[in-house]
VEXLOLO-967969 format. One record per residue: x, z, y of N, C-alpha, C in turn. Coordinates in steps of 0.02 Angstrom, whole numbers, plus 50000, padded with zeros to 5 digits. Atoms other than C-alpha are relative to their C-alpha. Example, Ala and Ser with C-alpha at 12.3 -4.5 7.8 and 13.67 -1.06 7.14 Angstrom:
! residues 2
500455000049941506155039049775500455000050060 499584999749941506845035749947499615003750055 
END
This chain:
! residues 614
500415000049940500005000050000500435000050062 499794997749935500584997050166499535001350056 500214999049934499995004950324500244997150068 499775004449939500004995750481499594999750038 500274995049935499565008050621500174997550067 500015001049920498985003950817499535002750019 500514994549956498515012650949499165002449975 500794999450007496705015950908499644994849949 500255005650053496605003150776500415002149923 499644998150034496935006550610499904995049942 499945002650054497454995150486500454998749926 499955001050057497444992550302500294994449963 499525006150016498594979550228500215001249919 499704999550078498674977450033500284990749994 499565005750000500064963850009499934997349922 499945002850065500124953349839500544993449990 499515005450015501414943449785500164998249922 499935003350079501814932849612500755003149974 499555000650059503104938849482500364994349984 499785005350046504134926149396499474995849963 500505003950039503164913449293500215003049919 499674998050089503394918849087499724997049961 500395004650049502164915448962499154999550044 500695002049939500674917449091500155002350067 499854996749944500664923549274499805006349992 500144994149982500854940049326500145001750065 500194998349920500574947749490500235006050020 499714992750006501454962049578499425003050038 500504999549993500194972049600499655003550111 499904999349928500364980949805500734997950000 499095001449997502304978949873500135007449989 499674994550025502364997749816499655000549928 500345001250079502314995149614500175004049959 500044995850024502955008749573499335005249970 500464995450027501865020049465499985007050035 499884990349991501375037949535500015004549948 499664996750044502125051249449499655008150010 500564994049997501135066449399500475007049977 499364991550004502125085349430499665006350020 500394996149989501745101449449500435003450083 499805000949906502245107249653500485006549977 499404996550028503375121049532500534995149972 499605006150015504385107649464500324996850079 499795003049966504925099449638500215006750060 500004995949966504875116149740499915009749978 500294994850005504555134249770499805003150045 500274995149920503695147849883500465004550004 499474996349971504575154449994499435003550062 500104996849959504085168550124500255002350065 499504995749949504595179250293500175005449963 499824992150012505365196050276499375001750026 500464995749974504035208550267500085004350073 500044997749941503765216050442499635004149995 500514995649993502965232650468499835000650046 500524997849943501625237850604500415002450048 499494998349909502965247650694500654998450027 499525004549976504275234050701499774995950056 500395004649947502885225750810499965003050052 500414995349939502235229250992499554991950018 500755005649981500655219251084500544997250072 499575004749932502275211851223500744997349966 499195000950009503875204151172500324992250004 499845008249984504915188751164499814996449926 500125005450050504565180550975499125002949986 500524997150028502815180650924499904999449942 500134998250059502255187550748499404999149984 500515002850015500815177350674499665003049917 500214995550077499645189950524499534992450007 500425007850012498385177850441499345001750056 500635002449964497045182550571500014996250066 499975004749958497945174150695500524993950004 500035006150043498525159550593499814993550034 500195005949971498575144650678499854999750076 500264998849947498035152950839500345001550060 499444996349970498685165850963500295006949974 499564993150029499805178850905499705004550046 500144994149952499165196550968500625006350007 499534993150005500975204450911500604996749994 499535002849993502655201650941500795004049988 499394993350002504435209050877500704995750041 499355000449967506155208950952500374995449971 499585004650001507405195650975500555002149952 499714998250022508635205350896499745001249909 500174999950060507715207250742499694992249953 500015008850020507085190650727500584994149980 499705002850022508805183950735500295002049920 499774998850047509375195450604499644995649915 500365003050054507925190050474499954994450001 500045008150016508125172450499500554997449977 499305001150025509975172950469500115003049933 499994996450059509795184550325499624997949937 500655002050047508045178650228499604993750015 500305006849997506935166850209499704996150073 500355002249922506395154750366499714993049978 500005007049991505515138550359500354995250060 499645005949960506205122550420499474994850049 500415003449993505435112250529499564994249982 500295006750013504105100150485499675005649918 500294996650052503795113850315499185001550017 500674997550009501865115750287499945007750002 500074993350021501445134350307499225000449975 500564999250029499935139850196499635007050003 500604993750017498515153750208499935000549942 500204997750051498695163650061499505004649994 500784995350004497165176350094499614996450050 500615001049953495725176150197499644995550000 500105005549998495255159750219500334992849972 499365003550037496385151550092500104992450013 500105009650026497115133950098500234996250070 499785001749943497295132950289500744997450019 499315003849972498835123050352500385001550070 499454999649945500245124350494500304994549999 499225001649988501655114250534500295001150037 499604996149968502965121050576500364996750064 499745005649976503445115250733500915001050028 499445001949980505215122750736499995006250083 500054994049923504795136950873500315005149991 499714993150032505605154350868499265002149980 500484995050015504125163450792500184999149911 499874996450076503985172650619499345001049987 500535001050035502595173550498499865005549964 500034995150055501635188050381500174996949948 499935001750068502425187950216499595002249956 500554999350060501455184650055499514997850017 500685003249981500015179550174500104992450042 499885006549984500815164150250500584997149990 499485000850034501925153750142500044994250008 499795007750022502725136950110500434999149941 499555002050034503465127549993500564997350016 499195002949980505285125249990500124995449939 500235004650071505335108749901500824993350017 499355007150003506835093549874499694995250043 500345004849945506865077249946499514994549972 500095005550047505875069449824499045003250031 500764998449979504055075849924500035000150094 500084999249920503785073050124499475004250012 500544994449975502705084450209499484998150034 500535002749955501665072650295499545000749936 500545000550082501065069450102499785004949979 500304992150044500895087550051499575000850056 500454996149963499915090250206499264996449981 500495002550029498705078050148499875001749946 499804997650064498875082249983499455007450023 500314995550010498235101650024499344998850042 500685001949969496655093650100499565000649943 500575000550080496005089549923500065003449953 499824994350056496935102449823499575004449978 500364995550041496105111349698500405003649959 499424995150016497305127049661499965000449913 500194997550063497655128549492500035009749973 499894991350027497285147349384499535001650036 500364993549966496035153549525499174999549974 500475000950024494515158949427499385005450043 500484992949958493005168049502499524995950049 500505002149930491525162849636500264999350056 499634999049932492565167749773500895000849996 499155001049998494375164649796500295006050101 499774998349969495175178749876500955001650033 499485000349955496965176249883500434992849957 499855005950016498085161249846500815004349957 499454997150028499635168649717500424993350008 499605004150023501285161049685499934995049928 500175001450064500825156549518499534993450018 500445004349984499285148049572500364993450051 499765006449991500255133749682500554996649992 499415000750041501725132549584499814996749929 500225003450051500645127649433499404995950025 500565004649973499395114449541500504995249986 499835006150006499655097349479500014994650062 499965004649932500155085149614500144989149989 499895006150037500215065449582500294995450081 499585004049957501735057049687500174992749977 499905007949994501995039849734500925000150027 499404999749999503695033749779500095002950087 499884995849943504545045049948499704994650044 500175005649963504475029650050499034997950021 500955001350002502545026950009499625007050019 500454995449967502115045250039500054999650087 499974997749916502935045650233499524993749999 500575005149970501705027550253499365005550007 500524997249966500215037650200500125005650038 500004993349973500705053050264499914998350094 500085003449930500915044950439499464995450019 500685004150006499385034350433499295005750004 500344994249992498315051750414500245004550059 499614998649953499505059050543499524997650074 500305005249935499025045850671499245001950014 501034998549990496985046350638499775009050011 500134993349982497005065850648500305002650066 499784999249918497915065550808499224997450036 500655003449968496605052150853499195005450030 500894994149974495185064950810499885005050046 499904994349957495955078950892499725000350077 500205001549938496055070651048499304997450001 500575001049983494205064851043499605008750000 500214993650016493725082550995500085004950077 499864995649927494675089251163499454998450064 500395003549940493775076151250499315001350013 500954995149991491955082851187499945006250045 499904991849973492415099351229500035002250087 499984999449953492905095751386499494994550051 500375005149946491785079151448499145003349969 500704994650012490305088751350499695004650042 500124994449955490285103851447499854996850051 500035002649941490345094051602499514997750003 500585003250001488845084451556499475005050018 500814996749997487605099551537499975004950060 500344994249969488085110051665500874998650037 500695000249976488145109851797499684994950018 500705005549983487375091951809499525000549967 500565000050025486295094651694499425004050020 500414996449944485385105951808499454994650030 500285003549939484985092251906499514992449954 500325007650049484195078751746499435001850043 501005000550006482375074851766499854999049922 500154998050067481315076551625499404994149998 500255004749971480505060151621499634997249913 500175002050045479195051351496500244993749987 499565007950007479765035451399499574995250034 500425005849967478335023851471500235000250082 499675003549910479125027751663500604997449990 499505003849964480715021351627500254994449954 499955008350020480425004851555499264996749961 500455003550057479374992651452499995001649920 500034998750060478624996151286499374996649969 500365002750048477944985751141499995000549937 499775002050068477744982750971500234993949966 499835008250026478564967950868499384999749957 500495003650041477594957650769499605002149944 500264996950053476554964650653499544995049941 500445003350019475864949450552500564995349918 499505000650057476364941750386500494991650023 499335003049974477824930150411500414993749963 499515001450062478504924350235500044993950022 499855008049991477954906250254500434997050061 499705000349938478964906450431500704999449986 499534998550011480544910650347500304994250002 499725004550016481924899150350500845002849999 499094996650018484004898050320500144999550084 499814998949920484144895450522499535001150045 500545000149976483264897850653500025006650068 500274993049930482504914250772500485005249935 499924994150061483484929950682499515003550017 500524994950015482134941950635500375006449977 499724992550009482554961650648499515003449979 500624995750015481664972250521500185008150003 499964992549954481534990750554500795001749926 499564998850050482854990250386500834997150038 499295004149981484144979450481500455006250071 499764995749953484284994250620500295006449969 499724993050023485605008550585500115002950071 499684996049927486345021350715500494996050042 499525003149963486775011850848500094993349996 499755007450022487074994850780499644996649934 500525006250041486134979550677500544999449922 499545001050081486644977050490499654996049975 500375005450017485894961650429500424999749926 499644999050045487104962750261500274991149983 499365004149995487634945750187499184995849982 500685006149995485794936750200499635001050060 500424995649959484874938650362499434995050004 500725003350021483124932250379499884996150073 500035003149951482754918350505499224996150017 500765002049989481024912650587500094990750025 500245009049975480434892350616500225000350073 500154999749942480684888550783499584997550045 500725000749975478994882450823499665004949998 500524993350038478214898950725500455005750100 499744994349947479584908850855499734998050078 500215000449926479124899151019499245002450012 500694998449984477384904050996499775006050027 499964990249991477804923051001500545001250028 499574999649964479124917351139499925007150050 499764993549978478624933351222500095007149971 499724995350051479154945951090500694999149994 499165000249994480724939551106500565004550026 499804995849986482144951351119500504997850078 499755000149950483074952051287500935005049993 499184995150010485124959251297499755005650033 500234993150006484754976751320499565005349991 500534997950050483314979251224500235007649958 499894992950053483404997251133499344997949933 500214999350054482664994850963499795004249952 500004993650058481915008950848499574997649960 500355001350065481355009950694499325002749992 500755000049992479435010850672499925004049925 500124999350064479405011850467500645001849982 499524997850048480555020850365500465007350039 499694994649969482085031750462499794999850058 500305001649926481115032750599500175003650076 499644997749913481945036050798500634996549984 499565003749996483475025950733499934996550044 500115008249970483935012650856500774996650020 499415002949989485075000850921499824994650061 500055004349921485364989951085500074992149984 499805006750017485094972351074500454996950035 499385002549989486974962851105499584990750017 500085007950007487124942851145499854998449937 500225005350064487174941350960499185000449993 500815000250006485444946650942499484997350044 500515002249959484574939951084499654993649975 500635004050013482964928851090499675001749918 500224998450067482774938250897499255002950022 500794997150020480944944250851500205006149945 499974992450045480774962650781499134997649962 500504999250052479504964050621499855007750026 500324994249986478464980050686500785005150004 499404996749985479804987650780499855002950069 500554995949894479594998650943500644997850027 499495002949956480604988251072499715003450077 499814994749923481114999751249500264994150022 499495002649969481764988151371499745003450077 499974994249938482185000251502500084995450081 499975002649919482184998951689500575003750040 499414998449986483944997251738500225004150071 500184994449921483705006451905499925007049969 500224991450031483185023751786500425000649966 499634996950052484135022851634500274992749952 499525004950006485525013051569499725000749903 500345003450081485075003451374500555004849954 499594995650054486605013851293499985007750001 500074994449967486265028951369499485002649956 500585000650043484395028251285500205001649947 499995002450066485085022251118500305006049964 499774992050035486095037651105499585005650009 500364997250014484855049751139499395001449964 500524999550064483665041351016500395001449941 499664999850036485035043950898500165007749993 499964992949985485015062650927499595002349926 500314995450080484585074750758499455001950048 500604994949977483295083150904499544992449994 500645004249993482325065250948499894998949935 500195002050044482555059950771499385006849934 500194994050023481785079250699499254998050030 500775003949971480355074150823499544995450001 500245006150035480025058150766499525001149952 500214999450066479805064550591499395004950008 500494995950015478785077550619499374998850037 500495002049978477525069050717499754995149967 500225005050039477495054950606499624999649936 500335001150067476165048750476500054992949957 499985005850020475855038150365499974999249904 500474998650081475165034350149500904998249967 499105000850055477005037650062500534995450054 499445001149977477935031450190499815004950089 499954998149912478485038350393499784994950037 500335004149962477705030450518499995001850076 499904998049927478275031650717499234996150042 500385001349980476725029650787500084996350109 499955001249941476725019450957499835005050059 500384997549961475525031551035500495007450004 499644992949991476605047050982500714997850045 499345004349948478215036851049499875000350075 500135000149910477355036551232500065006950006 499884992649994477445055751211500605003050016 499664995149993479145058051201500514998750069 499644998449924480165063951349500784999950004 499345001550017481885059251385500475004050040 499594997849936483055069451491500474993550033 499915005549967483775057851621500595002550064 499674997449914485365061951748500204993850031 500005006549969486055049651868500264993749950 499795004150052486435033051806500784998349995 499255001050012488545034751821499965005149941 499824995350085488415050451704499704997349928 500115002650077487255041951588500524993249972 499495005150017488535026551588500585000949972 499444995650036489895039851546500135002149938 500064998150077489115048451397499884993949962 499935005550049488735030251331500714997549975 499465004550024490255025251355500635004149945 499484996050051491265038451262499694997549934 500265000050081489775038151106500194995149967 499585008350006490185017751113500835000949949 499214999750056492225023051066499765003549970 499954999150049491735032750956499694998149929 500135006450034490735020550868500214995349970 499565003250027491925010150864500655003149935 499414999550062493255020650782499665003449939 500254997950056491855025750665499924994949957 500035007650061491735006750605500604998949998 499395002050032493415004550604500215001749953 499644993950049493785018150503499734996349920 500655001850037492035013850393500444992149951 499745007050029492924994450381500655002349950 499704998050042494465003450306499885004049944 500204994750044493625014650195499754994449937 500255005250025492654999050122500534995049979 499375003450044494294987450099500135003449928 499544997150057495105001250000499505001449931 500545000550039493495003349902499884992249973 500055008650036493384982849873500745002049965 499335002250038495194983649827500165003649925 499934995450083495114995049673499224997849982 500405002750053493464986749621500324990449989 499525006550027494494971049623500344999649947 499454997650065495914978749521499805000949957 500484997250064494764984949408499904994549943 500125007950027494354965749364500554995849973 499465005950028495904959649351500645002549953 499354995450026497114973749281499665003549921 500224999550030495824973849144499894993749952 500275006150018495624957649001499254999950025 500705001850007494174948149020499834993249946 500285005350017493054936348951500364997649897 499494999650047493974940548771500394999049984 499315002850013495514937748815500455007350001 499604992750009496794950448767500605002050049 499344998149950498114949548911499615001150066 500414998349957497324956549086500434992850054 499995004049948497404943249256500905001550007 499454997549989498814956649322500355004049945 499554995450027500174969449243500465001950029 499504997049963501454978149272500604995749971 499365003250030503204971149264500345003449940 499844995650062504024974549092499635002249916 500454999750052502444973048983499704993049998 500275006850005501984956648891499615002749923 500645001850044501054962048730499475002450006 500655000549991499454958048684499655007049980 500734994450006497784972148692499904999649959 500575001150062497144978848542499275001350016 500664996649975495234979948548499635003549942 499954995350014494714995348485499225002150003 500444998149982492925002748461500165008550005 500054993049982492405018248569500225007449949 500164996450062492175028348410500665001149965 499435000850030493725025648319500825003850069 499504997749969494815032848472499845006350035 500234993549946493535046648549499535002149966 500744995950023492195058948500499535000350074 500264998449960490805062748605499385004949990 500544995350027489695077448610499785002250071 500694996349923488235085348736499935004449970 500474994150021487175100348728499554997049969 500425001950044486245100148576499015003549991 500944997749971484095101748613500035005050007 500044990950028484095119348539500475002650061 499664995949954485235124048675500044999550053 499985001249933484745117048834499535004250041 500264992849956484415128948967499644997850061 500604997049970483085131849057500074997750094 499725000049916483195129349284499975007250002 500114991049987482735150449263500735002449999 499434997550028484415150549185500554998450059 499435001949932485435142549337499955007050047 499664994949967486535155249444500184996450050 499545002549920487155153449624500705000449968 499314998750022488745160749553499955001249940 499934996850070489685167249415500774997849981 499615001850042491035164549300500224995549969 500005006650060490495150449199499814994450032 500555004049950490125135149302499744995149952 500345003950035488775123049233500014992250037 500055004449972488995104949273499324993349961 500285002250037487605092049252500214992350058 499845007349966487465074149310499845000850054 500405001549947486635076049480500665004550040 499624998549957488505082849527500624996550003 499455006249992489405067349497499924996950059 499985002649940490155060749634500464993950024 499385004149996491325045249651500364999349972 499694998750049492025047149492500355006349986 499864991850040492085065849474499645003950015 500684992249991491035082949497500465003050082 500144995649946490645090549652499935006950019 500164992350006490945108749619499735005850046 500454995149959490225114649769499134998949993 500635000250028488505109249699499755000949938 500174996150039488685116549538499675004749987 500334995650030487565128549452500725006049966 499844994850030488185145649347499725000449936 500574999050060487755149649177500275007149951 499604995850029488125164349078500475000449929 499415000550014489505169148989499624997449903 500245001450083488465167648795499874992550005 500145007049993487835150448850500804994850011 499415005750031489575143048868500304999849963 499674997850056490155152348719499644994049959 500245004450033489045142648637500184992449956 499525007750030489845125048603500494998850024 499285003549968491705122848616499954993150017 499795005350000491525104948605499784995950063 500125000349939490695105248774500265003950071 499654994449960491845117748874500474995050016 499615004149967492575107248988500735002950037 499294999549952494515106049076500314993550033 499775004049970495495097949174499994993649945 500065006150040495695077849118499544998649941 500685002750029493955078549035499754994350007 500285005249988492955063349034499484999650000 500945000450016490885063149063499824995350025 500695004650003489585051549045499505002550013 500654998349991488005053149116499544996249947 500465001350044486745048448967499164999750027 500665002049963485115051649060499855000750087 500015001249934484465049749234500334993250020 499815005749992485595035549312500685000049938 499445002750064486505030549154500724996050008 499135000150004488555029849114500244998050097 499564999449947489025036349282500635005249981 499344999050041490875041849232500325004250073 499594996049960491815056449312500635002649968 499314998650040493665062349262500045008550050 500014993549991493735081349293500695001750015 499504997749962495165088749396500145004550050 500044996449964495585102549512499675005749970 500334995550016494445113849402500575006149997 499624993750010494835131549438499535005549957 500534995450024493555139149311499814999449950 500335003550063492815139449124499274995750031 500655003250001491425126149124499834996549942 500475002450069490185119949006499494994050040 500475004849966488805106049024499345000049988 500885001150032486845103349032500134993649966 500465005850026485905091648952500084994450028 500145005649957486265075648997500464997450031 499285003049990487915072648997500685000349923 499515000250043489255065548855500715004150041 499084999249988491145075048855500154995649946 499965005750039491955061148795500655003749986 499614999950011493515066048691500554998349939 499355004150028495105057348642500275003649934 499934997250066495545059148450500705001349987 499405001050005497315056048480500345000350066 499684999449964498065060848634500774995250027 499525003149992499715051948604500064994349980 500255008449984498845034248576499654999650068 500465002449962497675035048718500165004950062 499764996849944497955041048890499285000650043 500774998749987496395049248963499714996950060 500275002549942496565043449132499784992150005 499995008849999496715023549080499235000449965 500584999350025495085028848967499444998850066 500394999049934494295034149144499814995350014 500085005849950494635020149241499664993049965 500145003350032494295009049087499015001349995 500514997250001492475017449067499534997250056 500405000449930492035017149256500044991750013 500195005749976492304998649272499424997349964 500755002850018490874986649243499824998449934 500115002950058491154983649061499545005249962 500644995550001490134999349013499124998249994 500645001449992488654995549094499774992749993 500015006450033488764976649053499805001049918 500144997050083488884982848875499145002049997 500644998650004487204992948901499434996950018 500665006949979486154979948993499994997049948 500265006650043486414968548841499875004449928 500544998450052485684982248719499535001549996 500755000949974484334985448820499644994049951 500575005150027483854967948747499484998950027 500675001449956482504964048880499625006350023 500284995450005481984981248885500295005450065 499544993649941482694997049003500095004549942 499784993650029483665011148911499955006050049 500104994149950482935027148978500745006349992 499504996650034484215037348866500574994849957 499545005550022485985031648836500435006949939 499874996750059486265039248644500714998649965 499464999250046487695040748524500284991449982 500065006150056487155025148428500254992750031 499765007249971487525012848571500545002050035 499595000049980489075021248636500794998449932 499734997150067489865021348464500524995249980 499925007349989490165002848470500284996050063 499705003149943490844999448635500594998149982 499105000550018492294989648624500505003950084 499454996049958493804997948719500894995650010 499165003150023495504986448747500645004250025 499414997149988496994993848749500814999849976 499365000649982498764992348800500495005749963 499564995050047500365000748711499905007350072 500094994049953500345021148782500374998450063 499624999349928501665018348934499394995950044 500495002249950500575004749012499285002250009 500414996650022499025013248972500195005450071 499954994749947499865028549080499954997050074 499805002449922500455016149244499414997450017 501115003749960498545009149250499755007650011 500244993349970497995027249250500294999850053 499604998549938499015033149372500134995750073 500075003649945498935017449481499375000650035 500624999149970497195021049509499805005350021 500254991649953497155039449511500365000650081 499425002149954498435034749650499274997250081 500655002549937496875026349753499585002249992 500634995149997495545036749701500215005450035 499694994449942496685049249817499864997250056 500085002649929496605038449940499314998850045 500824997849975494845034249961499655006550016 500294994949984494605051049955500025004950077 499644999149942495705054950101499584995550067 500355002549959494935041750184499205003150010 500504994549991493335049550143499755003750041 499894992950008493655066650209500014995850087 499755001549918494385058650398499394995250005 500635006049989492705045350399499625008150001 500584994450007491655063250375500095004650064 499674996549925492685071350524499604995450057 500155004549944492245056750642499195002550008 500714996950008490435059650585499595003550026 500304991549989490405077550617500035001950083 499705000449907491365074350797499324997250034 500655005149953490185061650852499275003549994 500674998550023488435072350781500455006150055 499524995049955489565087750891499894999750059 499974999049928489645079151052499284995650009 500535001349990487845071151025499415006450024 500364993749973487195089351030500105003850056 499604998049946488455095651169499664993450081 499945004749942487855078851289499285002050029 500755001349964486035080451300499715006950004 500124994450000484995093451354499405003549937 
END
């Protein structure tokens, strides 16, 4: 993967280039082809601490300040002597600059970097790893974003031991490839920061004290309001033409027409030439998520909305972006809903729509708060567009780093491997077992907490469990069937509900067991089959290809024994087997990362939507 970072733009660059020619082509697969390499963060490092400091080595004035975990990250409230500070830094342990420091109590998991200041740290409660040069710190800081400590068992995690991140599994790529991502996350969390300062501070400013001075104004004074077309259409349709916006094509903020958009006659459209949309049209949704909207752009103009509530404001009161974000508000959209009717579906009633009231300050401040929500719009689709590459690009790989069409050599490979796939049924390399009838428990039986966590399908998530939406179960109920007591590098199938959705279990810090309604799929032979290439093999489309064609014209409500039993499975000698795992667990990190910083933007932007308006 390479990263290839600008100012406020962030881009994603997966390079491909050809191999040698041999007996077929092969493809290298990014320009970093190295395999990631799976260690435990004891193996490459260790924790290291301050010298313990007691209470009356401290005072509340001095020259170094002394950071306990409650003020961690913050402001120090205690500070010891120069003279002692030099001694313990010359004597014992000190981090270096750029070292991660970690919250071992309180609020575990929290991060530092060190930036290299005189100050000193509580020992035992804020630690780092002292690690070789074979791990950058940009990577470990990402890295403890998604970490799931190994050893810590219990509901509540109250302190973080040595033990516990000394035995957490970590999966490195080559040095070179961690400082890319590590600096690529770097960059976009700066990014956020600074938008975050900017709420904080252009927020406040908004409500007060101008916001004193809004008016409180109904939507019918400050503009025009209609409905789109409400009449049937189909025969109108064509491949060019008027674009037609249905209340489905409007998201927050912006039009999504996907990769078909629907186009009207242009005799049918001149007829209903005055429904036509105008450039700064505000758009909301009538049917379905209803108070969504979005501003009609050049691209959309002269379009026709399908029963759509079109605002076109009166640019003298209130500016079209200004609007669009306050219909975009959790309060208008809460209001929407709860005024709205309608027979199994929502329904924004026109008449309730003239009801609602908009706060309104002059029109430079409303041009202000648009224009910030606008960037951050943008770097929410940018982000969104990278999140989506890296997501196409491993369902690509998936296709090609896999045979097809029964051929036994895959598109790509790795350099170094030329023989052919054996193909292998499911059965013959894995067992698979569920909870058996007689033992499926009850919803009475689900716990907030506990000991034992219970996972069922409805906490798969992207190819793994969501343990903060786990259930509890007690300790006799997971005694119950070893062959369902799940651990790390498990493998489940969902069997009922939405059928063979595939998760690979990791990070678990806890005994767990499973409901009803999910295969543990497990490997008969460990040192033929490599669990993670199983995974990735599973989750691609050949699975559920497989099950559509035993359906046989039919739908499989329940996906049983009898038709997993038989899946064929191809597979590569064990080494390559491991570098396909691992190349993918490699980007299932990444997406996730990406993830996690797309959920930030999110949270920023829903932050300073509540902070702008009154």
């Amino acid at each position: 993967m390479i990263f290839s970072i600008k100012p406020q733009i962030f881009e994603l660059k997966c390079v491909f280039s050809y191999f040698r020619l041999k007996t077929h082509i092969t493809l290298l697969l990014p320009v970093y082809v190295h395999s990631w390499e799976q260690r435990k963060l004891g193996e490459i490092g260790s924790v290291s601490m301050c010298r313990r400091i007691f209470k009356e080595q401290t005072s509340e004035n001095g020259e170094i300040p002394f950071y306990k975990i409650g003020t961690f990250g913050g402001e120090a409230d205690a500070f010891i002597s120069r003279e002692l500070f030099e001694e313990y830094k010359a004597k014992y342990q000190y981090p270096k600059k750029g070292d991660i420091l970690i919250s071992a109590s309180g609020s575990i998991g929290r991060t530092v970097v060190f930036t290299g200041k005189n100050e000193y740290f509580q020992d035992s409660n804020i630690v780092w790893l002292n690690h070789d040069k074979h791990l950058d710190n940009s990577f470990l800081k990402c890295f403890y974003s998604i970490v799931k400590w190994a050893g810590i068992e219990g509901s509540t995690i109250k302190r973080l031991y040595n033990d516990n991140i000394l035995n957490t599994a970590i999966t490195l790529p080559s040095v070179e490839e961690q400082q890319k991502i590590g600096a690529y996350f770097e960059n976009l969390d700066n990014l956020i920061t600074l938008h975050q300062r900017k709420c904080q501070i252009d927020g406040c400013r908004f409500q007060s004290p101008l916001a004193i001075t809004w008016e409180q104004r109904k939507v019918t004074e400050i503009g025009k309001i209609y409905i789109g077309l409400v009449t049937t259409m189909t025969k109108h349709y064509t491949d060019e033409g008027t674009l037609l916006i249905r209340n489905s094509d409007i998201k927050d903020g912006k039009f999504e027409f996907g990769d078909n958009p629907i186009y009207l006659e242009k005799t049918f459209a001149e007829k209903n030439e005055t429904r036509m949309h105008q450039i700064g049209d505000v758009i909301t949704v009538h049917t379905g998520d209803v108070g969504t909207s979005a501003v009609i752009t050049e691209n959309e103009a002269k379009s026709i909305g399908f029963a759509t509530i079109v605002t076109r404001p009166n640019p003298k009161i209130i500016d079209s972006n200004y609007l669009c974000s306050f219909l975009n508000t959790d309060k208008h959209k809460k209001w929407a809903v709860s005024i709205s009717t309608g027979d199994g579906r929502t329904n924004y009633n026109l008449g309730d729509y003239f009801e609602l009231v908009v706060p309104v300050p002059s029109i430079a401040e409303q041009k202000r708060i648009a224009s910030y929500i606008q960037k951050l719009n943008r770097l929410i689709t940018l982000h969104q567009r990278k999140y989506d590459k890296l997501t196409n690009v491993k369902k690509s790989m998936l296709g090609k780093m896999f045979p097809q069409n029964g051929s036994n050599v895959p598109e790509i490979r790795f350099k170094g491997f030329t023989e052919a796939w054996e193909q292998r049924k499911l059965s013959e390399i894995a067992t698979m077992h569920a909870r058996i009838g007689w033992q499926n428990l009850r919803t009475s039986e689900f716990l907030d907490n506990g000991d034992y966590m219970l996972i069922t399908g409805t906490d798969f998530m992207d190819g793994a469990v969501n343990f903060d939406t786990c259930h509890y179960v007690e300790r006799e109920r997971y005694e119950q069937d070893k062959h369902i007591q799940i651990r790390n590098g498990s493998i489940l199938i969902t069997k009922d509900g939405t059928l063979g959705k595939v998760a690979y279990i990791q990070g678990l810090t806890m005994p767990a067991t499973l409901n009803a309604g999910v295969f543990n799929v497990e490997i008969r032979d460990e040192k033929e089959v490599d669990n993670r290439y199983l995974f990735q093999y599973l989750k691609a489309p050949f699975l559920m290809d497989y099950v559509d064609k035993k359906a046989t014209g039919g739908t499989i409500k329940h996906l049983n024994q009898n038709i997993l039993v038989d899946f064929p499975v191809v597979l590569p000698q064990k080494d390559e087997q491991a570098k396909i795992g691992e190349y993918f667990l490699g980007i299932d990190n990444l997406i996730t990362l990406h993830q996690r910083e797309l959920e930030k933007l999110k949270n920023l932007k829903k932050a300073c939507l509540e902070k702008m308006f009154v």
